[in-house]
N, C-alpha and C positions, 0 to 999 in steps of 0.2 A: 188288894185293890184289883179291881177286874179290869179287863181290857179297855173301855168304854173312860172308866176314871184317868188311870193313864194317859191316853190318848187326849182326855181334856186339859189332864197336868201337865204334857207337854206342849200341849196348844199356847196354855195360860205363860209357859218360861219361856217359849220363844217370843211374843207377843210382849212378856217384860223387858227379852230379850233388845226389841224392836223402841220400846219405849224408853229404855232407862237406861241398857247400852250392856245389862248382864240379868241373868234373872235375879228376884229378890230375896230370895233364898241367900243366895252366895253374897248379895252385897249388903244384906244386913248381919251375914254372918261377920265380916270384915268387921263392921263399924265393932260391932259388938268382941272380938277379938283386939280389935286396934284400941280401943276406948276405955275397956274393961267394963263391959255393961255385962248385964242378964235382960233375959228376952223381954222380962218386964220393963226394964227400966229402961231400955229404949221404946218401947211402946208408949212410956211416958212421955219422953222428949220429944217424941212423934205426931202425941198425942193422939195415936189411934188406942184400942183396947188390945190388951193380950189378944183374945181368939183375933181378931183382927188382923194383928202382925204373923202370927201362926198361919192363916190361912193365906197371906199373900206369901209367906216365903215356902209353904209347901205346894204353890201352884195353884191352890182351890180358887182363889181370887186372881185375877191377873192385874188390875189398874188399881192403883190411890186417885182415889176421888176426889180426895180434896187437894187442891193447889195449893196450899197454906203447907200442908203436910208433906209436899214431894219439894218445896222449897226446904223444907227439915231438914228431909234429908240428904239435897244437896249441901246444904251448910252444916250438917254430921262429916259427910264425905272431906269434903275441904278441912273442918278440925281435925277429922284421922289423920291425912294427910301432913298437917302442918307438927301434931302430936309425932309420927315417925318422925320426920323429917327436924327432929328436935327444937322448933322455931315455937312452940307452945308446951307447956309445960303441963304434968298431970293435973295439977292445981288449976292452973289457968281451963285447961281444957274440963273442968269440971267446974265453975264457972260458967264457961262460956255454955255447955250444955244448959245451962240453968236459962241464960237467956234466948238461946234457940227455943225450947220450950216454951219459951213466954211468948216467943214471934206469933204475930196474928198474920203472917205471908208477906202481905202488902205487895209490895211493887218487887216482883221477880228479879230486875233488871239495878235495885240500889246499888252504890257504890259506897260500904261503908267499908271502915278500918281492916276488920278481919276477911275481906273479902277482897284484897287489892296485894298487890309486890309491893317491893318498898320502896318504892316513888311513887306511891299512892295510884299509881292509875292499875285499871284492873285487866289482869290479865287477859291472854287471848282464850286461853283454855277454859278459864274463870265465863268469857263473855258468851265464849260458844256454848259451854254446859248452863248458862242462864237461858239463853236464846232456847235450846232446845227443851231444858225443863219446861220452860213455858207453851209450848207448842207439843209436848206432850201431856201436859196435864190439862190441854182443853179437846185435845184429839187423837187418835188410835194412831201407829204410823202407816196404813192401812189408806185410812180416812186423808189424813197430811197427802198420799201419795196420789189419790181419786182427786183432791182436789189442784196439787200442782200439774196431774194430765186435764183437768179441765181449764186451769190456767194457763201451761204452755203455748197455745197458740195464739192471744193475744199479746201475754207475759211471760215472755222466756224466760227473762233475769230472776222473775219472781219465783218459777216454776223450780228454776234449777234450786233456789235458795232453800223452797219448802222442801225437798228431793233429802237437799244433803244436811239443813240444820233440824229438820223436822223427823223422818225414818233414818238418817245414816248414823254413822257412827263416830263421837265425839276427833277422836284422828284426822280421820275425811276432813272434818270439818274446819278443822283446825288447818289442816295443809288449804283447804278453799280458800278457805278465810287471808292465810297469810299470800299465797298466791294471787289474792285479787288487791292486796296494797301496792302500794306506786314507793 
C-alpha cells in the first residue's frame, strides 16, 4: 500500500471514527467475534455484499449508505451485547439475527421488545445511539458540525444538540442527555 492509499485509509477510520463512534473494521470485528459469524454471514444480516463489508472495515469505503443497514448494525451491536451479558441466548440470538436481517430500517427511533430494559421503556444509551444513528446515516460529522455553526446563532439549544448527538461521542451524549433531566 503506498503512501497516498494509506493516508485515505486513515482518513476513511477516522471519519468512521467520527460517524459510528470506532472504525468498522474493529466494530464488525466484535460483532462477528461476539456472535460467532464469518465475514459472510454478517454481510448477510447486513445485507450488504462481501466486497462490501471487506471494503468498509479495511477503510477503502468510509460511510454505509444505506440507513436500513447502519440500523443492522446497531441492532447487531445491542444483541452482542445482550449475548455477553447472558440476557439472550445462542439460539435466541440466532433467531433474532434472522429477523434483523429481514428489517426493512423503518423508523430509527421504534421502541420494540428487544430494544428496551425491563420496564419496557428504552434506555438512555439505547436513545442516544438511535438519535445518533440516525443523524449519521443522512450526514458526515463534518456536515452535522457546518451546519450546527450555521445554526448556533439563531439556535443555540439546537446547535449544541447537533455538536454532541450528531459528531460526539456516544458517552458525551449520554452524560448531556442525563444532565439536561429535571
Amino acid at each position: 500500500m503506498d503512501a497516498a492509499q494509506q493516508e485515505a485509509t486513515a482518513k476513511a477510520r477516522e471519519l468512521q471514527r467520527n460517524w459510528y463512534g470506532e472504525p468498522l473494521g474493529a466494530l464488525f470485528r466484535k460483532l462477528i467475534d461476539d456472535l460467532g459469524l464469518n465475514q459472510a454471514r454478517l454481510a448477510g444480516v447486513l445485507g450488504l455484499s462481501a466486497p462490501m463489508l471487506s471494503q468498509l472495515m479495511s477503510g477503502q469505503r468510509a460511510k454505509i449508505g444505506n440507513p436500513a443497514v447502519v440500523q443492522r448494525v446497531q441492532l447487531l451491536k445491542e444483541l452482542a451485547a445482550q449475548v455477553a451479558d447472558g440476557s439472550v441466548s445462542a439460539a435466541e440470538a440466532t433467531e433474532r439475527m434472522e429477523e434483523i436481517k429481514r428489517s426493512q430500517g423503518g423508523s430509527v427511533l421504534s421502541n420494540t421488545t428487544h430494544t428496551s430494559n425491563t420496564s419496557g421503556a428504552p434506555t438512555v444509551k439505547r436513545v442516544v445511539r438511535e438519535i445518533q444513528s440516525l443523524l449519521r446515516s443522512v450526514a458526515a460529522a463534518g456536515d452535522i458540525i457546518d451546519a450546527a455553526n450555521t445554526l448556533a446563532p439563531s439556535h443555540p439549544e439546537l446547535a449544541e444538540f447537533l455538536r454532541v448527538y450528531g459528531a460526539g461521542r456516544t458517552s458525551d451524549a449520554v452524560t448531556h442527555y442525563q444532565s439536561h433531566q429535571n
